[in-house]
N, C-alpha and C positions, 0 to 999 in steps of 0.2 A: 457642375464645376468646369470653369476654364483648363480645355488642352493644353495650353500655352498661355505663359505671363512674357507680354515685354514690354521691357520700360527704355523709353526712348528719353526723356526728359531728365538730363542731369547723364548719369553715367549708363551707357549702354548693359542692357543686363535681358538675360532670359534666363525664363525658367519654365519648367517640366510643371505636367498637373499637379504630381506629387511637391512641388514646389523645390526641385533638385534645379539648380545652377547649371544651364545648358550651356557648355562652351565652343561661342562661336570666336573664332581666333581673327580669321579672316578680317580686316577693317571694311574691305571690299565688301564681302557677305555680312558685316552688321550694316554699310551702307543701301544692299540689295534691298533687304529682309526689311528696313524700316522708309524706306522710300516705298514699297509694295504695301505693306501694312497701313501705311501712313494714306493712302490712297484705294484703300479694300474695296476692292468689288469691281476696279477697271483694269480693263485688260492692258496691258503692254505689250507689244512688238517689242520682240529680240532686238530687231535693229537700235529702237531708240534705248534699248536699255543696257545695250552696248555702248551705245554714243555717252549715255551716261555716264558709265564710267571706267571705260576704257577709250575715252575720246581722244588722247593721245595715241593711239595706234590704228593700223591699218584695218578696212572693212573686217578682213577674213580673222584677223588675230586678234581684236574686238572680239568680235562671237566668239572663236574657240572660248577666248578667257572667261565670256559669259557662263556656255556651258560647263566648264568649270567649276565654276561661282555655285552654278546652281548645284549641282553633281555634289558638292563639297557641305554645302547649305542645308540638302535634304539628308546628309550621312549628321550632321552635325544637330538637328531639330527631331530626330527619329523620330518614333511612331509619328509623333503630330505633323509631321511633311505632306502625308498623302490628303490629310484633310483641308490643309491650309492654302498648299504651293499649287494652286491648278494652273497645269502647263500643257502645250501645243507644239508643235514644230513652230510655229511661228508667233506665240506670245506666252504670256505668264499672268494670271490673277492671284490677287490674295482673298483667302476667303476669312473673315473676321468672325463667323459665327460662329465659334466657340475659343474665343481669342481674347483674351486681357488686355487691351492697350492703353499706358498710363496718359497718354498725350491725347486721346479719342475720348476716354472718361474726363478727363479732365476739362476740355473743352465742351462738353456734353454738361457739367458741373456749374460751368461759368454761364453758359448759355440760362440755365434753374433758373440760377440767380437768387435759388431762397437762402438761409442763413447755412441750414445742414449742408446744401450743396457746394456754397463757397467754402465751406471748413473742409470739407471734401478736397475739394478743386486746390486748398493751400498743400492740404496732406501730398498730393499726388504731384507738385508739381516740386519739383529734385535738383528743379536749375535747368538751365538755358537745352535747345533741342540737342541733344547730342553734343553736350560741348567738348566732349574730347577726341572727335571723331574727324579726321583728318584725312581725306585719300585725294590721290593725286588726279584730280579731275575737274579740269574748269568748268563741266558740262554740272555736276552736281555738287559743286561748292555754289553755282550760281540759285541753286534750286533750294540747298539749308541757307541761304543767304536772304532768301525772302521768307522761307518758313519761320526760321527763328526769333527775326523780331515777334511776328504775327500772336506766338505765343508766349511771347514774353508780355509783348502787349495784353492780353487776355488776363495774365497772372498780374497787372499793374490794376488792371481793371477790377477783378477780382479782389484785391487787395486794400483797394480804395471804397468797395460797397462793403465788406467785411469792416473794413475798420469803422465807417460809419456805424452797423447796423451794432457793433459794440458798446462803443460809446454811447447810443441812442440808450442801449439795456444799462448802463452805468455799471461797463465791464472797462475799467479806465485802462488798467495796465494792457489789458488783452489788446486795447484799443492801439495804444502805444505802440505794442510789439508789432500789429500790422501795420503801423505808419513805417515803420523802422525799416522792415523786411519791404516795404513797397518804392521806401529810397534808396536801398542797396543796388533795386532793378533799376528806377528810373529816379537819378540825384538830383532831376530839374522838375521833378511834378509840385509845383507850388502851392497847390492845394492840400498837400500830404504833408510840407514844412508845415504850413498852417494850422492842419488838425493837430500834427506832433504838438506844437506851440501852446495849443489852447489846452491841451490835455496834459501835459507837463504842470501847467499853471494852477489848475484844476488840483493837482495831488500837489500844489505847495513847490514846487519843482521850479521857482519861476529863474533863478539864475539859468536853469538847465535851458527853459525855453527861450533865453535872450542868447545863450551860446547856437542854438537851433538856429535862428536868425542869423547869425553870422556864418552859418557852415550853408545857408540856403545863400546867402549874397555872394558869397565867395567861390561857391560853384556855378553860380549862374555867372559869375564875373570871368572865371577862367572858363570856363565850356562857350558862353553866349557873348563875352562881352555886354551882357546886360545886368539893369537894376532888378532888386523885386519890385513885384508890383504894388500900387498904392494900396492896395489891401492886406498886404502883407507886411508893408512901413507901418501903417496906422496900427496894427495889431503888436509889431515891437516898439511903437512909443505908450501904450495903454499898459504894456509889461511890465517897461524899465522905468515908466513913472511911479509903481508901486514895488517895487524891486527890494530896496531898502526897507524899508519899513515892515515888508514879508519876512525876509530874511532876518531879522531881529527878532520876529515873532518865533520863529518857527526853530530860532536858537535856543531860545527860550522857554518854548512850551514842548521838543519836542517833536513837534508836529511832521516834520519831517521824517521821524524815525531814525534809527541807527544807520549810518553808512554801510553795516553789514547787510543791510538788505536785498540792494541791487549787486556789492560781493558777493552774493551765496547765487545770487540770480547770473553773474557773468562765470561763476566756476562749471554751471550744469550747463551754458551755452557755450561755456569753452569745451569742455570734455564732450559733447556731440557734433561739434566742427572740429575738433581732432580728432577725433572715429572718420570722419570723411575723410580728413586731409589724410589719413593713412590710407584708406582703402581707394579714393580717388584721384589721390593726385595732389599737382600741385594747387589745381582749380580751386579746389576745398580748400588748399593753405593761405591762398592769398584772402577768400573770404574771411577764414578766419583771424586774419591779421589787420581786417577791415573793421569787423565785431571789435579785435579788441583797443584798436585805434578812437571808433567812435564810442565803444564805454569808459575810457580812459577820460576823453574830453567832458560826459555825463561828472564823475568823478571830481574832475578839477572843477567843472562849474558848483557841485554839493558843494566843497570845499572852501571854494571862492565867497557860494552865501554864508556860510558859520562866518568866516572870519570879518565878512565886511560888518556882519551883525552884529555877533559880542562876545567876548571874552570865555565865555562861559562855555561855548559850542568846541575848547581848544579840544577837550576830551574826544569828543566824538571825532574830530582834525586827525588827531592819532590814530584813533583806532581803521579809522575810515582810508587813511595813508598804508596802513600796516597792510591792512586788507587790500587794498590796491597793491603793494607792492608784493605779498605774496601771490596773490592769482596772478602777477603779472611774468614772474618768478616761474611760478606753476604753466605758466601758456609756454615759456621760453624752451620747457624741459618736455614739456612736451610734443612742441612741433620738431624740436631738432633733435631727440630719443629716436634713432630708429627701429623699424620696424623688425619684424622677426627674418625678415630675406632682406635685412639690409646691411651694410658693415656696421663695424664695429672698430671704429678709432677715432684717433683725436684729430679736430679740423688739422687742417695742411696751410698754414701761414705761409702767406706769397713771399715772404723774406725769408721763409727758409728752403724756397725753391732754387736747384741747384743753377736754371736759366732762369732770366726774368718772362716775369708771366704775360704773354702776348695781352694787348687790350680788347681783341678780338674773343670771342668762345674758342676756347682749345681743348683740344680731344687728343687722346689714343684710343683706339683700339686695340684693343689685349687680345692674344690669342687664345680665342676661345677651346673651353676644355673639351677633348673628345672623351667619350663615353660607347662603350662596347667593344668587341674584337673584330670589327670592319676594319681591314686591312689597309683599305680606302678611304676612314673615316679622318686620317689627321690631312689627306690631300685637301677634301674638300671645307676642313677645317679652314685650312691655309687660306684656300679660295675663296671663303665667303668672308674673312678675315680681311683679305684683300683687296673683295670687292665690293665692299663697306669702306673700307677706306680711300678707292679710289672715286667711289660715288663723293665721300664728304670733301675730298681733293678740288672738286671742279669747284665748291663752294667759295665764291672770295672774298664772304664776309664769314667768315671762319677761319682756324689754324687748327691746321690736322696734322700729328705724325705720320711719318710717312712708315707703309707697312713693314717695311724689311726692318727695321727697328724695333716695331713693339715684337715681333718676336722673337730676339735676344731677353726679352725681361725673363726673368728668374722663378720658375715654378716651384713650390707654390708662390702665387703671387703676391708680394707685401704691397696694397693699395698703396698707404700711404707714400711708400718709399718709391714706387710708380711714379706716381705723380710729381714729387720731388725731380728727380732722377729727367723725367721726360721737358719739367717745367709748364703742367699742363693741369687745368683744375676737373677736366672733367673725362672719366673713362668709362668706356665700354669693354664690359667683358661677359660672356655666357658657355653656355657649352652646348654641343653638337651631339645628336643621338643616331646611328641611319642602322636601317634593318628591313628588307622586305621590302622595299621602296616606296618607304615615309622616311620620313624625316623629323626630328622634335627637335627645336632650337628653344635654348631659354635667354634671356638679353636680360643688359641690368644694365643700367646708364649711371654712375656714382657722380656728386659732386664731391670729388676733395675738401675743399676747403670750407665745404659745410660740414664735411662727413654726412654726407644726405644720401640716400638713392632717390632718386627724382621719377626714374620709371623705371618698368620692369614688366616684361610679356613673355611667354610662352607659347610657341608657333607649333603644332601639328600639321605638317603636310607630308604630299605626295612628292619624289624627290625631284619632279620633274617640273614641280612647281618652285625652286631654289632661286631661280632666277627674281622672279617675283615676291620671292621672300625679304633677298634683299633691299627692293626697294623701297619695304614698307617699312624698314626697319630703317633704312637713312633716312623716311619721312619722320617717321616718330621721331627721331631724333632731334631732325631740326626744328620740326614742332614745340620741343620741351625744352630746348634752346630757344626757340624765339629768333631763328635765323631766317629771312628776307633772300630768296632766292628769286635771280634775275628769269625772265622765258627762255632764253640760252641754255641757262645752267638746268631748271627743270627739263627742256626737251634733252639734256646730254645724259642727264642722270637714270631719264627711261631707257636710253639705248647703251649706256656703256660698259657692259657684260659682251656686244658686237655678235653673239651667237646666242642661239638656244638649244642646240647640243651642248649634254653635262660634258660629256666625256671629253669633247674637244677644248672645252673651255679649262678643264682638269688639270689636260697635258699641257696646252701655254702656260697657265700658271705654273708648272713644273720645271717648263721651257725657260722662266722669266728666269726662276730663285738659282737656275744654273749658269743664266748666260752672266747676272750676277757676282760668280765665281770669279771672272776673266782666266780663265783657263784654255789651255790647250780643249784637254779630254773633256771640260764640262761644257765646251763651247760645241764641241762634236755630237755630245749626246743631247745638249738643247735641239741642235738642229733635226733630230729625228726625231722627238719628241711632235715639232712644229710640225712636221711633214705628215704626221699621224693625225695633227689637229686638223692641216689643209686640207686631208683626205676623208675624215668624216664629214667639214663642212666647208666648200672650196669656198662660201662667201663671209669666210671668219676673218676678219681684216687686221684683226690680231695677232692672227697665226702667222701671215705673209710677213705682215712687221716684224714677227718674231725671228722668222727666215734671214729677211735684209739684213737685219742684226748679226747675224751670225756668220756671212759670209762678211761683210764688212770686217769685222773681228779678226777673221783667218788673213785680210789687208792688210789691215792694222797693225797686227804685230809680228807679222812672218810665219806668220801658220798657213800658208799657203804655197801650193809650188808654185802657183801662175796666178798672181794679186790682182792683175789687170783682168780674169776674167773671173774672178770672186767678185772684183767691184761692178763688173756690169750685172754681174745676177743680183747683186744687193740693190742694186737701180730697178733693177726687173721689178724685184718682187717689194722695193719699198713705192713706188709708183700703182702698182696692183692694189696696193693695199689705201692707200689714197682715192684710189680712183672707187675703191668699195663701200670706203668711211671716211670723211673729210674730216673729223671730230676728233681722232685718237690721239692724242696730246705725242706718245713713244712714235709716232708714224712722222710726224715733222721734224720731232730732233734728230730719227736716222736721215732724213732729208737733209737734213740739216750736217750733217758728219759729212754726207755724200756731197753735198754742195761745199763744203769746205775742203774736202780734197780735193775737188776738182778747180781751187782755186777761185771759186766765187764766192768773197768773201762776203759781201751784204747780201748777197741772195741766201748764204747761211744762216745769215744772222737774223735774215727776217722769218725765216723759218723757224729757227730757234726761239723766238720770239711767240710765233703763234702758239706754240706748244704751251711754254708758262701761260698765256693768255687762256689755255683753257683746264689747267691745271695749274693756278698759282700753289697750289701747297703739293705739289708732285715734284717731291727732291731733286728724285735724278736729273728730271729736264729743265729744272732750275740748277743744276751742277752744270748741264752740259750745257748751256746757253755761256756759264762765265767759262766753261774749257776754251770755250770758242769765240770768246774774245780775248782768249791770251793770244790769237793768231793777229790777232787786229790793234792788239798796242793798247786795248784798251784795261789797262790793268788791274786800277782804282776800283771798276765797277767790277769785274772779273773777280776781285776778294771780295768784294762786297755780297756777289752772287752766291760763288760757294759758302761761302759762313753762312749764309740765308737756309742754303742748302743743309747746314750741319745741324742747322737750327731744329729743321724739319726733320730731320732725322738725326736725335741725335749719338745711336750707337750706327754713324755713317759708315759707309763701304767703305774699304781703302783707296780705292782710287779719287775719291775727294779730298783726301789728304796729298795724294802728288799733284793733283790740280792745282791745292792751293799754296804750295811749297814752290809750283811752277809758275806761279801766278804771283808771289812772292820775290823769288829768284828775276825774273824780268823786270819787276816794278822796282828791282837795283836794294829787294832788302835780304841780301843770302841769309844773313845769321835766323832771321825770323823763317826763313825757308826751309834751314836743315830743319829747325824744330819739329816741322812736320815730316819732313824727309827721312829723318833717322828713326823713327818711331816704325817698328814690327809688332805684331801679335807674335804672342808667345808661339816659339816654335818653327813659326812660320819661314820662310825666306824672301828675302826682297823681289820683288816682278824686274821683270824689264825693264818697265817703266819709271820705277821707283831707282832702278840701279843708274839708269841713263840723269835722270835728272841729280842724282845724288855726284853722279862724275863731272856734270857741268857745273853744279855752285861750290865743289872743291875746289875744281878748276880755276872755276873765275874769283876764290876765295885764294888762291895759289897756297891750296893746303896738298898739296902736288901728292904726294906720300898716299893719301887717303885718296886721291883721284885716281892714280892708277891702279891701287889695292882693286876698286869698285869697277875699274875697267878691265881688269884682267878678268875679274868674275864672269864681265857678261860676256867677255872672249871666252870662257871656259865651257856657260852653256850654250853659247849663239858663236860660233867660230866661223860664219860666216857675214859677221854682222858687217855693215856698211853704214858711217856717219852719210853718207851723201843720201841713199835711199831712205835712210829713217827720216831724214829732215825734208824730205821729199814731199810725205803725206803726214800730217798738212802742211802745206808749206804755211809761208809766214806771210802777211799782206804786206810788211815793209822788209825788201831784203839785207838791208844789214842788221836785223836782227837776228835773221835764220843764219847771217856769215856769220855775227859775233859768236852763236851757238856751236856753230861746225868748228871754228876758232878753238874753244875752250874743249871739245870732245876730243879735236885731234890732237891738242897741248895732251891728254892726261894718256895717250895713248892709242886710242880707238884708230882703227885702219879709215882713211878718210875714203 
């Protein structure tokens, strides 16, 4: 008895001798394990087997992640590892001598060639090499790229002597079915229309094989631009010249059988392609919506012959209609029923989405459930929350929520009312396990408006593999999306976690959700926060970001005794951090803040600029691109920006609200200004910022009464406030804009 069963063909799977389900989580370690198998008995060097597939990173961090792989691979294959995995310091074999492999039998099967072998070879063959098997590696996409045809081909091959050697024993239907199954794989083999044709015609079938005919011309027409071939014409005019006259017979005698036939025959093909499409995916549902496309056309052609023939066939019309439309009925309930881990509600209509629904794939991420009493566990919730969504961020064939939003949603979670609320068809949501330093993440990707789960995995690892976890989890993603990612956006999405210390990576993310705040106090404790992340890893270019941020801030709004030399440390360390990682989208728009006070206003704006450019769906720096063309007069786009930004997030921070009440207020429309201006969260009190601009569009609304109420406020917390200094940073790139500003602050009061 085989040690190890693995099946590579169709959906990745091992199993134990005892025949237990071995789970290998890893995409990486099922791509290891079956590129080694797949090749048993030759040795591999580490180096190439890193280049395989960790070709995107450096010599040294390639290997570690190998050893890893392997480390993880042999805990996850138990006993059968030491027999199997023969490894060296400097290579690794696989040993197949007591090993099952579906894709090694099966070509071993085709190779026979006798009748038992090719039924064999059909058995064993599950679908395409690994078709759901996606990891981020040009080195070994290029490798299942040439594998796959190879044994796809094998299984056309196979399928084309099988059907022959069928029909030869006058097994007609059996014969049929391998035509069937051999144009799913290959829709241009015109010797398999042919056979389908003659053998259709043969059981009386002949409308079904002149529709054949048309589904062989019309594929060859849209794929080749080509006709069939003369052998192929002449075989549908010897059809459709006895067409009529068949089909009158066969109304009449019978002969054809009940239409319940191939019904009872399409309900047991549909109920075992919806066992797939549950357990495999989408892959399996699209097959089976293939199946029941092309029996539907079988269907209309029976159809088709009763009625041209006679009167008489109306009866079997009905029953044969009935029967078509309940299994059709039956297929509908059952691919969109979900599964026992999938939701349970009713689709989400794009008309009753509270925003209109992007054209693009749109996502949240939910924040994911923690699980245990790790103290620690909702930090790094947040984190991988976040950096899942900043990975889908860089995507710009996508629309992503932006993080600080999905976790305002309402626990426990109402999907549907999610999705509503977000204006988004498709979310992620899972939960977080940590204890002992592993980790267990569970993921579930819904579609709304199907009410589908589309996919769904469960991650075991080490916690220091997190980094890596994430990545595989944004692949999956866009994989089961079907999203088109640029070589930019992949090489940014490998590196934009900028660390591989957890911990430091923990505290920035802590550092963000405070500076955040715009607070005095939350602004102070980000800042040590960063100083802890710089300290565990001085080359975290995130951290420094996070820094420049924060003294900037203490600029900004008077939090500072000496502003002039807050702004040069926020130069210091947003420069540092550029010069670490050219990439981090928050690293150019503090560049960008920084170049706007110092009055270079296009040199802001181009920076500003780059930032969206590598994060189109990252709110903030799509907010702070239009703040910073309110300096520039450029207003139109400026609303345009922000709203884009609220889009993106739409339970937005408040400061996008005076953005665009400011941004409003200048483009000469007050009353649509206050609308945003006057709005507070419960409780809460107006900022600075929100009071200043609230006293300029009274002012310039000459609601005078209300402009000085809001000006005496912010003399009452800021009594050393100065209209001249505030308007100072940023200044304005047209100055009578910044004078009409100081105009209306010192009309309501304010000490100029």
């Amino acid at each position: 008895m085989a040690c190890l069963k693995l099946q590579f063909l169709g959906h990745f799977r091992a199993e134990s001798e005892a025949g237990d389900p071995l789970s290998i989580a890893s995409k990486k370690g099922q791509a290891l394990i079956a590129y080694l198998a797949l090749t048993a008995g030759q040795r591999h060097s580490r180096d190439k087997l890193a280049m395989l597939l960790w070709s995107d990173r450096p010599d040294d961090r390639a290997r570690h992640s190998l050893r890893q792989c392997v480390l993880t691979l042999r805990k996850d294959l138990g006993s059968a590892a030491d027999s199997v995995l023969l490894a060296d310091d400097e290579g690794l074999t696989f040993d197949a001598g007591d090993v099952e492999i579906d894709a090694l039998g099966f070509a071993d099967a085709v190779a026979a060639g006798s009748r038992e072998a090719l039924e064999r070879a059909m058995e064993l063959y599950g679908g395409d090499l690994l078709e759901d098997l996606n990891v981020r590696s040009e080195e070994f996409e290029v490798w299942l790229r040439a594998e796959r045809p190879r044994f796809r081909n094998l299984a056309v091959e196979a399928l084309g002597a099988l059907a022959d050697q069928r029909a030869g024993s006058g097994e007609g239907e059996a014969a049929v079915e391998a035509c069937q199954r051999l144009l799913l794989l290959d829709p241009l083999h015109e010797p398999a229309h042919r056979l389908l044709m003659r053998l259709l015609v043969e059981h009386g079938r002949r409308a079904a094989a002149l529709r054949q005919y048309q589904v062989c011309e019309e594929t060859l027409r849209d794929e080749l631009g080509a006709e069939p071939e003369a052998e192929t014409r002449r075989l549908f005019d010897e059809i459709r010249s006895q067409s009529y006259e068949s089909a009158q017979e066969s109304a009449e005698t019978g002969e054809n059988g009940p239409p319940q036939a191939p019904v009872a025959a399409l309900v047991a093909e549909v109920s075992m392609a919806t066992g797939r499409a549950q357990s495999e995916g989408i892959v399996a549902a699209k097959r089976l919506w293939l199946t029941l496309l092309m029996t539907w056309r079988r269907s209309l052609d029976l159809l088709h012959a009763i009625l041209s023939g006679a009167r008489q066939g109306l009866a079997w019309v009905i029953v044969g209609a009935a029967g078509a439309l309940a299994v059709m009925g039956g297929v509908i309930w059952l691919v969109f029923l979900p599964g026992d881990e999938g939701p349970r509600f009713a689709p989400v209509r794009p008309t009753e989405m509270a925003l209109p629904l992007p054209k693009k794939p749109s996502i949240a991420v939910l924040p994911f459930e923690t699980l245990g009493d790790n103290p620690e566990q909702a930090d790094l919730s947040d984190g991988i929350t976040g950096g899942i969504t900043d990975a889908l961020s860089i995507m710009s064939e996508m629309f992503v929520i932006a993080p600080g939003t999905a976790t305002q949603i309402e626990t426990p979670i109402d999907l549907p009312k999610a999705a509503r609320e977000l204006g988004v068809r498709y979310l992620l949501l899972g939960s977080i396990q940590w204890s002992s330093g592993q980790v267990r993440v569970s993921t579930r990707l819904i579609d709304a408006v199907q009410a589908q789960q589309i996919w769904a995995a469960r991650y075991d690892r080490e916690i220091k593999e997190v980094f890596e976890l994430q990545d595989e989890i944004t692949q999956e993603i866009v994989t089961a999306l079907q999203v088109q990612m640029t070589e930019g956006e992949q090489e940014r999405i490998a590196f934009q976690h900028g660390t591989q210390n957890l911990e430091a990576w923990m505290l920035s993310g802590n550092g963000l959700k405070l500076l955040r705040r715009l607070t005095r106090e939350d602004n102070v404790r980000a800042r040590g926060l960063y100083r802890r992340a710089t300290g565990l890893d001085p080359n975290y270019a995130g951290a420094w970001a996070g820094l420049a941020w924060t003294y900037f801030l203490d600029a900004r709004f008077g939090w500072s005794a000496s502003p002039e030399a807050s702004l040069e440390r926020a130069v210091a360390y947003a420069e540092k951090a550029i010069a670490l990682d050219p990439t981090r989208p928050r690293t150019y728009a503090i560049l960008g803040e920084l170049s706007l006070i110092k009055g270079d206003h296009d040199k802001a704006i181009e920076l500003f600029e780059r930032g969206v450019e590598l994060s189109p769906n990252g709110a903030d720096v799509v907010a702070l691109l239009g703040d910073g063309l309110t300096y520039t007069s450029d207003y139109q786009r400026a609303i345009g920006l922000i709203q884009r930004a609220m889009r993106l997030s739409p339970y937005y921070p408040d400061w996008y609200r005076w953005s665009l009440g400011r941004a409003q207020r200048l483009a000469g429309r007050p009353a649509e200004a206050l609308a945003w201006l006057e709005a507070t969260r419960a409780g809460e009190p107006p900022s600075l910022v929100q009071r200043i601009e609230l006293v300029a569009t009274y002012s310039e609304m000459r609601r005078m009464i209300k402009a000085r109420a809001e000006a005496a406020a912010v003399l009452r917390d800021y009594p050393q406030f100065s209209v001249r200094k505030w308007t100072r940073w940023p200044p304005h790139k047209n100055p009578s804009v910044a004078e009409r500003e100081i105009r209306a602050l010192v009309r309501a009061g304010l000490p100029e």
